[in-house]
N, C-alpha and C positions, 0 to 999 in steps of 0.2 A: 679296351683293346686287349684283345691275346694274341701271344705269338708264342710261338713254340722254336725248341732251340734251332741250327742251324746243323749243316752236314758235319757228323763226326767220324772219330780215325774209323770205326766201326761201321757208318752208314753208309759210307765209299764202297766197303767192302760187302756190304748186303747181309751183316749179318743183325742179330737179332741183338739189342742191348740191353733193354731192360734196366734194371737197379745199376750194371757195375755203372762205374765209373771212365768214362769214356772223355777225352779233349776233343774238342774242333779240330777239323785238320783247316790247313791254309784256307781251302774254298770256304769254310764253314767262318773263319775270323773273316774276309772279306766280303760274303756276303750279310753278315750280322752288323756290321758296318755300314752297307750297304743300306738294310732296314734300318737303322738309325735315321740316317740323313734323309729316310721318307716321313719319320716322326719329328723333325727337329721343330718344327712349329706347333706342335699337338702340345695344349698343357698337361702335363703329368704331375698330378700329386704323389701318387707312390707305387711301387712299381714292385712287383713278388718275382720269385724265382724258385724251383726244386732246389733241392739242397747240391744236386750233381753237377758239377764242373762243369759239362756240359751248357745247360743251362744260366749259369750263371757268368761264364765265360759271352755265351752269347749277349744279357743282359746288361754288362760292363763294355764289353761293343758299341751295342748300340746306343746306352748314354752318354760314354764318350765321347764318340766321334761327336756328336752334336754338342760336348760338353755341360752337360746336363748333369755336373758333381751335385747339383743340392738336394738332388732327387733320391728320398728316402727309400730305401730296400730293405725286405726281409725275405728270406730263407725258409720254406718249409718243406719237413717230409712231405707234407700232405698232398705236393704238387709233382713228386718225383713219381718217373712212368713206372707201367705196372712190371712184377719180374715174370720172366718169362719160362720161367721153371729149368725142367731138362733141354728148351730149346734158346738160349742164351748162348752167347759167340755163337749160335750154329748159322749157317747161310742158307735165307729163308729160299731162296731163288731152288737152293738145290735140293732141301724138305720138304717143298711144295712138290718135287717130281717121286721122292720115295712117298708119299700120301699114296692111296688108294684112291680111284676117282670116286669113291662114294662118300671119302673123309671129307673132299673138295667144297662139300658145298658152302663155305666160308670162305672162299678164296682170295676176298678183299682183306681179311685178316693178315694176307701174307705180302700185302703192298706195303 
């Protein structure tokens, strides 16, 4: 199973996060909660996370609510998202409109 974090302060607002370090906002801790309580019967041996808040936030979520403490967790760089260079905090919504329509052709990049 993968699951990928939940909405953060940052994804609310559209913009681009990459490496920093970003929290859940309220919708993002209650719907990772949410995904919990659709795994609470799945056996889980062990369970990974990005080293970001994010992430990890969401994966204590979801073993919680289901109470799932025995469930062994590690932490790697190796699973934290990619950085996004010069366009980090930027809001992709309104970088996708300074693009050139010929930059466009990747446009799914900006979802």
């Amino acid at each position: 199973m993968l699951v990928r974090h939940h909405e953060s302060e940052w994804n609310k607002l559209g913009k681009w996060t990459g490496t920093r370090d970003r929290h859940l906002d309220p919708y993002g801790f209650k719907k990772s909660e949410d995904m919990g309580l659709l795994i609470k019967d799945i056996p889980i041996d062990y369970a990974f996370a990005s080293m970001l808040v994010r992430t990890i936030e969401t994966l204590s979520c979801m073993l919680n609510v289901c109470k799932r403490y025995e469930v062994p967790t590690e932490h790697s760089m190796a699973l934290n998202e990619r950085d996004y260079g010069d366009y980090t905090g930027k809001n992709k919504f309104e970088m996708e409109q300074l693009l050139p329509l010929s930059d466009r052709s990747h446009q799914e990049s900006f979802a």
